[in-house]
C-alpha positions as CSV (number, residue, x, y, z in Angstrom):
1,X,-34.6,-11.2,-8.0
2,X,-33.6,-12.3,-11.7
3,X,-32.2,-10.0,-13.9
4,X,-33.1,-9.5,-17.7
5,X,-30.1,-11.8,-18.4
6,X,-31.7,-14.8,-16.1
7,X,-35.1,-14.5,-17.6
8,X,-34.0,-13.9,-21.3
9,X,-32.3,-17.2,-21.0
10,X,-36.1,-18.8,-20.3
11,X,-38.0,-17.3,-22.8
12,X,-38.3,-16.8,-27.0
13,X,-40.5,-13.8,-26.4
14,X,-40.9,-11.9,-23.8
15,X,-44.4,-12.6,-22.4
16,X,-44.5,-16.2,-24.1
17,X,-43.5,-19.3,-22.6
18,X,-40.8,-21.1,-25.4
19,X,-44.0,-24.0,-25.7
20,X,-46.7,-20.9,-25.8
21,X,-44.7,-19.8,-28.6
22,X,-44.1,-23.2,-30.3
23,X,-47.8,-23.2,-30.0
24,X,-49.2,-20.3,-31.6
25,X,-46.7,-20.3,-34.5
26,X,-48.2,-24.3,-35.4
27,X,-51.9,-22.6,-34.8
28,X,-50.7,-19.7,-37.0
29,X,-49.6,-22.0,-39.5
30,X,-53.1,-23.2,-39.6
31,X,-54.6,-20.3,-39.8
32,X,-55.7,-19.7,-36.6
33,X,-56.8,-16.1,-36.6
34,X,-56.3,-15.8,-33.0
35,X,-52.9,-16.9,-32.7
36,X,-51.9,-14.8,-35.6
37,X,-53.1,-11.3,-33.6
38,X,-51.4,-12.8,-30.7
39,X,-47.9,-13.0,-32.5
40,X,-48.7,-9.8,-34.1
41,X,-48.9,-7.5,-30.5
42,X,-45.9,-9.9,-29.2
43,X,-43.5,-8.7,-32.3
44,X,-45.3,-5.1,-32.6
45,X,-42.6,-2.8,-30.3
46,X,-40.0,-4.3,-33.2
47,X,-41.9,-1.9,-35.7
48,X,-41.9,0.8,-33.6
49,X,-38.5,0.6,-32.4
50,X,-36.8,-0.2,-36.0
51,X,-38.9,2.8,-37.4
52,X,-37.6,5.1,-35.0
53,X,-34.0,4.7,-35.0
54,X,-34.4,6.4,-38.5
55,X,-34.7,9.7,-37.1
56,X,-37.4,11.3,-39.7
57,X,-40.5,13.5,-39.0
58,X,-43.2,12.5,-36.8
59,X,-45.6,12.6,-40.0
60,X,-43.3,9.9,-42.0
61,X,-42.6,8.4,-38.9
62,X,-46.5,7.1,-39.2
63,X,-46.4,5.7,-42.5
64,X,-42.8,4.2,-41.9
65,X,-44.6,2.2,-39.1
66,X,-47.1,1.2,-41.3
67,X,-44.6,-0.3,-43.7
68,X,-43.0,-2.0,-41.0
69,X,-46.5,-3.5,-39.8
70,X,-47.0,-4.6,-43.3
71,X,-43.4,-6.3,-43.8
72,X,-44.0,-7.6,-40.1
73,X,-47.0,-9.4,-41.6
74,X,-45.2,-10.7,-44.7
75,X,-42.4,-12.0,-42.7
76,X,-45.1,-13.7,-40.4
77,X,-46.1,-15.5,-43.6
78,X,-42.9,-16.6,-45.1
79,X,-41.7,-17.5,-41.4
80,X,-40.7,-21.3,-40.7
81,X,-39.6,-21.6,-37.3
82,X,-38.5,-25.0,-38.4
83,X,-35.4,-24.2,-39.3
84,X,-34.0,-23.0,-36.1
85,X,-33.8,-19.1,-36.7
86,X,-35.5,-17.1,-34.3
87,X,-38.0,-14.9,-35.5
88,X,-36.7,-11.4,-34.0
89,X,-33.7,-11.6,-35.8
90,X,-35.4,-13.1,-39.5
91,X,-38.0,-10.0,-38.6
92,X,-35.8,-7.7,-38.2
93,X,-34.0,-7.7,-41.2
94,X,-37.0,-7.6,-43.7
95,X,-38.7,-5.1,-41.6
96,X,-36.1,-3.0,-41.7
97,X,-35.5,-3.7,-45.1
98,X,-39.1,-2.4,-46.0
99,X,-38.5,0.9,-44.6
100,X,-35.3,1.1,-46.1
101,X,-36.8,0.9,-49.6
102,X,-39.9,2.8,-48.6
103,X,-37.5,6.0,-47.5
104,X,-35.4,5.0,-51.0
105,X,-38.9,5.6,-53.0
106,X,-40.6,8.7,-50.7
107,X,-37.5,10.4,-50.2
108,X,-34.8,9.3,-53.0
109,X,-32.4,8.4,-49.8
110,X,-32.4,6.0,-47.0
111,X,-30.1,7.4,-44.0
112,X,-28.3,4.8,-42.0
113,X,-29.3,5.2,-38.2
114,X,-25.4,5.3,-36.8
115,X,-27.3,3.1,-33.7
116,X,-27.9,0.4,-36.1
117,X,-24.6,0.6,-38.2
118,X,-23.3,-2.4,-35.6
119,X,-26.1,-4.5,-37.1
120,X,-25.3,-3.9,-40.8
121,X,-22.0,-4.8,-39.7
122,X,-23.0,-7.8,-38.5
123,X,-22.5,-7.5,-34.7
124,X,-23.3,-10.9,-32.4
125,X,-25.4,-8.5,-30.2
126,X,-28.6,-8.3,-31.9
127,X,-30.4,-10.8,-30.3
128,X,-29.5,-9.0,-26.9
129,X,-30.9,-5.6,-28.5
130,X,-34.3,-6.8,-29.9
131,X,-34.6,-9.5,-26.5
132,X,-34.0,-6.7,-24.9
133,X,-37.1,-4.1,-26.9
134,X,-39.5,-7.0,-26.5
135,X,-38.8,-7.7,-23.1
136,X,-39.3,-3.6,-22.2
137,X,-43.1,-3.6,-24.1
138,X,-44.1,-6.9,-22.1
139,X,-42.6,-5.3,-18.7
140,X,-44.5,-2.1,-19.4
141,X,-47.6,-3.8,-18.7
142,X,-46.4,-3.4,-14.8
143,X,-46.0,0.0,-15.0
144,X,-49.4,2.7,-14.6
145,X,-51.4,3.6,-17.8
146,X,-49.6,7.2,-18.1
147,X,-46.0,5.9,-17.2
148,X,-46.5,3.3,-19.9
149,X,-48.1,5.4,-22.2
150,X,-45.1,8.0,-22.3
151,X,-42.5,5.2,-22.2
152,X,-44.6,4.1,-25.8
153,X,-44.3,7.6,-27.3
154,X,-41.2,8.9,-26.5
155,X,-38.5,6.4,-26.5
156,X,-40.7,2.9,-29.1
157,X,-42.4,5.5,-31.3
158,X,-40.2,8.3,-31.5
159,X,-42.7,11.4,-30.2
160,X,-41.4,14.0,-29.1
161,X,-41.7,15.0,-25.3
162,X,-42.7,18.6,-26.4
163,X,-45.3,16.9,-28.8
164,X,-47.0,14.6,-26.3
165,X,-46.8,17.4,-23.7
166,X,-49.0,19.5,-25.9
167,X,-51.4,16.5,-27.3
168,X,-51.9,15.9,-23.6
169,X,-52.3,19.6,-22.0
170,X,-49.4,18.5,-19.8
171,X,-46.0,20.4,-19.0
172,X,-43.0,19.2,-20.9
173,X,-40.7,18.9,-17.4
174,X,-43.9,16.6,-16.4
175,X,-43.5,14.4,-19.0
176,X,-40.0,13.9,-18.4
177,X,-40.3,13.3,-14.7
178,X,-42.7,10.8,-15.7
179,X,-40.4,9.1,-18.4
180,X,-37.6,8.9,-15.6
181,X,-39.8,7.5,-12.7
182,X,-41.1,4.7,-15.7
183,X,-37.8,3.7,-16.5
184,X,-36.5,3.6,-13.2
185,X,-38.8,1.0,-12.3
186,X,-38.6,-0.8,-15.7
187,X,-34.5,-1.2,-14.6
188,X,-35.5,-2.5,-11.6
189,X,-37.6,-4.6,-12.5
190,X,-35.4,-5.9,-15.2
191,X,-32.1,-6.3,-12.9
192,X,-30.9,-3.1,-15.2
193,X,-28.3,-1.2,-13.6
194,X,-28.9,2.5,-14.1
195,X,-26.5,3.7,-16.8
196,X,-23.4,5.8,-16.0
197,X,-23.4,9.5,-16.7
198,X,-20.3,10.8,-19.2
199,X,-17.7,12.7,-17.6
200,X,-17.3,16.1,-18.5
201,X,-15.1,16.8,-21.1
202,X,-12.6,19.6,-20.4
């Protein structure tokens, strides 16, 4: 079975093929409608998962995605894959950018999730990070409709596990044995091996 290493190597996005890609951003270019949704959903779990790593409330959590969806837009447009940079990583930047100033204006401060403090210090591993995000949403489609929908909530869009529980009449030790039989199979799927627990500290 190949691992998330062996496919990432064969792929731009994760659920595009490199010409299916090539394709729809020379249709986009065009204006093709269709091909510009298509990008949209394919780059989409970048929003969610740049927005939160900031760590604020649920309700600014919404309207922080929205900015992102907006700057994910914008970057669309001012995208030319002709000049070799992938678009995850030129993305990336100006969506997280967006929020940045958005928190600066709402809030008069713009905290520095310590998670992404590697990328504004310029680490190589990036690419691996947001190949990695993309490759999780497109995999997800494997999973059932509730494993995929907690996997959405709680870890791409931030919610809470107490907070679903109760949108969804469901007990909060449910959720998380839900969460944990999801991810399981995403690291199987993916070639992931499962992470190794901390040792106590004495």
């Amino acid at each position: 079975m190949d691992s998330y290493e062996d496919r990432r190597e064969d792929r731009e996005t994760p659920g595009l093929s490199p010409e299916e890609e090539k394709t729809l951003w020379a249709r986009f270019a065009q204006g093709d409608e269709e091909a510009r949704e298509r990008l949209v959903l394919a780059y989409r779990p970048l929003v969610f998962w740049i927005a939160q790593k900031f760590g604020v409330s649920h309700f600014t959590l919404g309207d922080l995605i929205q900015e992102g969806m907006m700057a994910l837009l914008k970057s669309m447009d001012n995208y030319d894959p002709c000049k070799g940079i992938r678009f995850s990583t030129y993305g990336f930047y100006r969506i997280r950018g967006s929020m940045v100033n958005y928190l600066q204006r709402v809030e008069g401060k713009a905290p520095l999730p310590m998670e992404d403090m590697e990328y504004a210090l310029g680490s190589e591993d990036i690419q691996d990070t947001l190949d990695l995000v993309l490759t999780v949403e497109h995999e997800m489609g494997k999973l059932q409709e509730r494993e995929a929908e907690v996997v959405r909530s709680l870890i791409l869009q931030g919610v809470r596990a107490k907070e679903y529980a109760e949108a969804h009449h469901l007990d909060v030790s449910h959720v998380y044995r839900i969460q944990r039989r999801a991810l399981e199979k995403l690291r199987r799927w993916m070639g992931i091996a499962e992470p190794q627990k901390q040792p106590e500290r004495g």
